[in-house]
C-alpha positions as CSV (number, residue, x, y, z in Angstrom):
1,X,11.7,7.3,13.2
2,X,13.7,5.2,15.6
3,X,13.8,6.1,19.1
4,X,17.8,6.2,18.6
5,X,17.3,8.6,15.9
6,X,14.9,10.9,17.7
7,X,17.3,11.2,20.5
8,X,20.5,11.6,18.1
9,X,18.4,14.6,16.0
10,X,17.2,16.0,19.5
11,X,20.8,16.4,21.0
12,X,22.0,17.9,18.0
13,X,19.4,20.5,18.1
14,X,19.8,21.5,21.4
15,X,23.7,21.8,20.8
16,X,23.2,24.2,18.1
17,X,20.6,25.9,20.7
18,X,23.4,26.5,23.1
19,X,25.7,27.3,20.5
20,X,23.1,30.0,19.3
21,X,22.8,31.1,23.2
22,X,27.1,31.4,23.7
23,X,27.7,33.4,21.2
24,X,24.8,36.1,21.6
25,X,25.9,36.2,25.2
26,X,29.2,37.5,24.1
27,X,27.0,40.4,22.7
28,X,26.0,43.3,24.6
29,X,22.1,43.8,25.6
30,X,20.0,46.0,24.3
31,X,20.4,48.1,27.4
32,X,24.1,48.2,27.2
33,X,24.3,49.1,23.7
34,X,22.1,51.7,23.6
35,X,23.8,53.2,26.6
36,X,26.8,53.1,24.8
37,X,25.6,54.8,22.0
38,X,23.9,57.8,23.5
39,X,27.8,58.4,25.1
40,X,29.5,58.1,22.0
41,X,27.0,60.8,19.8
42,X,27.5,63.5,22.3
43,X,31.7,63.0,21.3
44,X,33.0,64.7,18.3
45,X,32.9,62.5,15.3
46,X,32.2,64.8,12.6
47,X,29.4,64.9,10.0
48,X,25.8,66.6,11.4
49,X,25.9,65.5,15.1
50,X,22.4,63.5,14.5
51,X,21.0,61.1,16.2
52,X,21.8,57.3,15.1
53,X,20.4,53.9,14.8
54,X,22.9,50.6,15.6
55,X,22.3,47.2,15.4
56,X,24.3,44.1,16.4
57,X,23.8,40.8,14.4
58,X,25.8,37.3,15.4
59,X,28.4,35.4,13.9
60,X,25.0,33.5,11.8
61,X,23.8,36.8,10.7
62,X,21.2,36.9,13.1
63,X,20.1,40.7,14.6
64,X,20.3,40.7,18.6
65,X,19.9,44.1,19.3
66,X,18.4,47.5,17.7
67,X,18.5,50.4,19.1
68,X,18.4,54.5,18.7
69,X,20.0,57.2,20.3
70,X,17.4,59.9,20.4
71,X,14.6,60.2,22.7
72,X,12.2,58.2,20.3
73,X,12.3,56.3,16.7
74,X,10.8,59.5,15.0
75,X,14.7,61.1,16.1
76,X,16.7,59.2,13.7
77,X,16.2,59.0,9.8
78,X,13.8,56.1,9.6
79,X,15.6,54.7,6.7
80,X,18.7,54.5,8.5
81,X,17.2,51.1,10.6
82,X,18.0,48.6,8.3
83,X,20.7,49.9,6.8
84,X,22.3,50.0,10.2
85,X,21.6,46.2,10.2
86,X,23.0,45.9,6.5
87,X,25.6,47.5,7.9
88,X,26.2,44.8,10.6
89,X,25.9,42.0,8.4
90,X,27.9,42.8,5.6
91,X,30.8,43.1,8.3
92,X,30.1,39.9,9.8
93,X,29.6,38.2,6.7
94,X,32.5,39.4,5.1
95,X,35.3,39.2,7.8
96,X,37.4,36.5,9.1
97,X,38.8,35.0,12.4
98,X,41.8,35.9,11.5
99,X,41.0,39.1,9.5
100,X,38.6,41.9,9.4
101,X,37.0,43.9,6.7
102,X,34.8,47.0,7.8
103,X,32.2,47.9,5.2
104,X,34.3,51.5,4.9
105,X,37.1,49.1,3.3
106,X,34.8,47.8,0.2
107,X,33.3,50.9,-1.1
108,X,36.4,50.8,-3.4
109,X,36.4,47.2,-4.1
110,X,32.9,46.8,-5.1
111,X,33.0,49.9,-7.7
112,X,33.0,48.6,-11.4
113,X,36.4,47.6,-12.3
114,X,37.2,46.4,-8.5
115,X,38.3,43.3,-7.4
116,X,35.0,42.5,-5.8
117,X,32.9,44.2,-8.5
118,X,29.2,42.5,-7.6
119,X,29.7,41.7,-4.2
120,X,27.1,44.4,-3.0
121,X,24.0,42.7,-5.1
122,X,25.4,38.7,-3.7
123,X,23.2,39.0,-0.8
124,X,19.7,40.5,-0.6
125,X,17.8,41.8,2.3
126,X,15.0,40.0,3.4
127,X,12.5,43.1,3.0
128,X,9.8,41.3,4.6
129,X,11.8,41.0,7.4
130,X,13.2,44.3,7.2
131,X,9.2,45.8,7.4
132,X,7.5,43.5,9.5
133,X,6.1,44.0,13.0
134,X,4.7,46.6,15.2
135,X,6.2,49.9,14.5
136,X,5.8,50.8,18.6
137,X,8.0,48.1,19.1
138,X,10.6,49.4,16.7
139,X,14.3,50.2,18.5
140,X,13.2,48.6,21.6
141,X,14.3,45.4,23.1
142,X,11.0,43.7,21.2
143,X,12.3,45.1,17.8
144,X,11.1,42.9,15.0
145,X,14.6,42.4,13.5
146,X,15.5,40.4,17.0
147,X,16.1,37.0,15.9
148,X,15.7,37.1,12.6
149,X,18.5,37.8,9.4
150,X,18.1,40.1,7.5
151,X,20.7,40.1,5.2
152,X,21.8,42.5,2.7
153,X,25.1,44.0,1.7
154,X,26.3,47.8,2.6
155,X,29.2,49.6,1.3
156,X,30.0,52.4,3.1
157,X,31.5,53.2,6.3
158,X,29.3,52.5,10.0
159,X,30.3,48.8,9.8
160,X,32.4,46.8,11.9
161,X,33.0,43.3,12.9
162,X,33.5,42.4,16.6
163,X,36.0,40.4,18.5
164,X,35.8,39.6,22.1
165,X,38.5,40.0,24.7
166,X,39.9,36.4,23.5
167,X,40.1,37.4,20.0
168,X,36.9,35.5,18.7
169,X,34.8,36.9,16.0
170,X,31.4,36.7,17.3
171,X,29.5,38.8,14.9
172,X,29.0,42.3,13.3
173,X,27.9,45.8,14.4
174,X,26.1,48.4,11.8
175,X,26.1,52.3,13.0
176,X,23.5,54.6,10.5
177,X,22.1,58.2,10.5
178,X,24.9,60.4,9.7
179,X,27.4,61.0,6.8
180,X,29.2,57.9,6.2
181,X,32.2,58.7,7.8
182,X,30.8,60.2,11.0
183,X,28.7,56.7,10.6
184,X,32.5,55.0,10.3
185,X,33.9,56.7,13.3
186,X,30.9,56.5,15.4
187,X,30.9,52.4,14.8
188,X,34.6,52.4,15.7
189,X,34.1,54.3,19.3
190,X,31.1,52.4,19.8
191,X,33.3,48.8,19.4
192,X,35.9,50.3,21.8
193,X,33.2,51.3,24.2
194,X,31.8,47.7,24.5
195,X,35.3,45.7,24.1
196,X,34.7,44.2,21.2
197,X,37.2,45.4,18.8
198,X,40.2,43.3,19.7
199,X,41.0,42.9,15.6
200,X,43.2,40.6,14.2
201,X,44.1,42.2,11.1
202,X,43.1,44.3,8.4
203,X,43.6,46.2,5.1
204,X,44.4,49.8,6.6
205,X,47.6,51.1,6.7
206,X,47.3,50.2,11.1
207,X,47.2,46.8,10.0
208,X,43.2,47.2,11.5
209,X,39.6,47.7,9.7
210,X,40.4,51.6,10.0
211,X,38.7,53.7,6.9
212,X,40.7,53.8,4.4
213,X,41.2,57.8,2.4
214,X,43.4,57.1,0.0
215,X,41.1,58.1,-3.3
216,X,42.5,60.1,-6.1
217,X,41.6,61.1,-9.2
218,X,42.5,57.7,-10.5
219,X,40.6,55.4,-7.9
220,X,41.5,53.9,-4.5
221,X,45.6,53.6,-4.5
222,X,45.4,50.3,-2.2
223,X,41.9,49.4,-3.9
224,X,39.9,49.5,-0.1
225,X,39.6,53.1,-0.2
226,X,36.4,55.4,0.7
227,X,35.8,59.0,-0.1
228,X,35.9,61.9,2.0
229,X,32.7,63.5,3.4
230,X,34.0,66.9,3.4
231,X,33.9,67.6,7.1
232,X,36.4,66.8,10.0
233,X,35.3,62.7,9.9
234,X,39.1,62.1,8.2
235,X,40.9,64.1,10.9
236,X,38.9,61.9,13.8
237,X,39.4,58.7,11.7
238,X,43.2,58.7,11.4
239,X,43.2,59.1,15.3
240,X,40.8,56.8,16.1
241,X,43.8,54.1,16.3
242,X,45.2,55.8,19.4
243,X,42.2,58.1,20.6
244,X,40.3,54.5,20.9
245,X,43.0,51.8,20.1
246,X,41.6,48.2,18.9
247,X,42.8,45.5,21.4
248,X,41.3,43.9,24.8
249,X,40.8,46.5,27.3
250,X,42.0,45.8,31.5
């Protein structure tokens, strides 16, 4: 190879290096995030009150941070892990600059007969990723996930994607371990808490990526609905708009 190629292929490496680096500045440390979520568990948000997993990938897909809220892995449902990261992706995968989807908003969508009937099985995790490394390591800043993708598609509530205080998507966060709408709400005060939830637009009736209830016997009336859990996660998520309002905080 040329000289003048080598320097060419170099440069562009390094740019998308950088790139990689900008945007998972923009992201919270594992630190900070797991901070964040011990504060928000302790709130009311309905479902059990259990202790939860979140993850945070990038706008490529790619998982920066795990963590858990108890006082060790063994706290949380194990299974809840990658699912949390699921969680993430599918909402950074599936949202827009200019528009946001929470994974709450395609339960409905995704069911046979729905406009994105299939979109759940479109992208599969990377189980190998999903299972590999040390399990001590597991929720900690060393979490095997960290800097890898690991894919997948999830369809019920605890997913978000994130803006920054300018408005940029800059990837997706994934909140598992409780009911699926505590999982919802808990994502949503968890985005608030880190200022990342300055959303552009959405399919809830707040023009946001709010959970949608609006399932009857005859399916989703505006086709991005997601049932009820039973418990007081419906009360908490039509407040969550003004108890934790999207937008850049001061």
């Amino acid at each position: 190879m040329k000289r003048s190629n080598l320097i060419m292929c170099s440069a562009l490496l390094c740019s998308a290096l950088l790139c990689s680096a900008a945007l998972a500045g923009s992201l919270p440390a594992h630190s900070r995030l797991q901070a964040a979520l011990k504060a928000v568990v302790t709130e009311q948000n309905g479902g059990f009150g259990f202790n939860m997993w979140a993850t945070i990938v990038d706008r490529d897909g790619v998982v920066q941070a795990v963590v858990f809220s108890g006082k060790d892995r063994g706290e949380q449902w194990p299974g809840s892990r990658a699912i949390s990261a699921q969680k993430a992706n599918t909402a950074n995968a599936f949202s827009l600059p200019g528009f946001a989807l929470s994974t709450a908003n395609l339960y409905s969508a995704v069911q046979p007969g729905g406009s994105l009937f299939g979109l759940q099985f479109s992208n599969p995790v990377a189980t190998e990723t999903a299972y590999q490394g040390s399990s001590e390591a597991i929720g900690t800043a060393k979490d095997p996930l960290v800097g890898h993708k690991i894919g997948g598609v999830n369809v019920f509530g605890g997913g978000l994607p994130l803006y920054d205080s300018t408005g940029k998507l800059v990837g997706g966060i994934g909140v598992s371990g409780d009911s699926s709408c505590a999982d919802h709400n808990i994502a949503w005060k968890l985005r608030h808490k880190l200022n990342l939830d300055n959303v552009p637009a959405g399919v809830s009736p707040t023009n946001d990526d709010n959970i949608v209830y609006d399932i009857m016997a005859k399916g989703s009336a505006g086709g991005w609905g997601h049932p009820a859990c039973g418990g007081k996660e419906v009360q908490i998520a039509q407040e969550l708009p003004k108890t934790n309002p999207i937008g850049a905080q001061q």
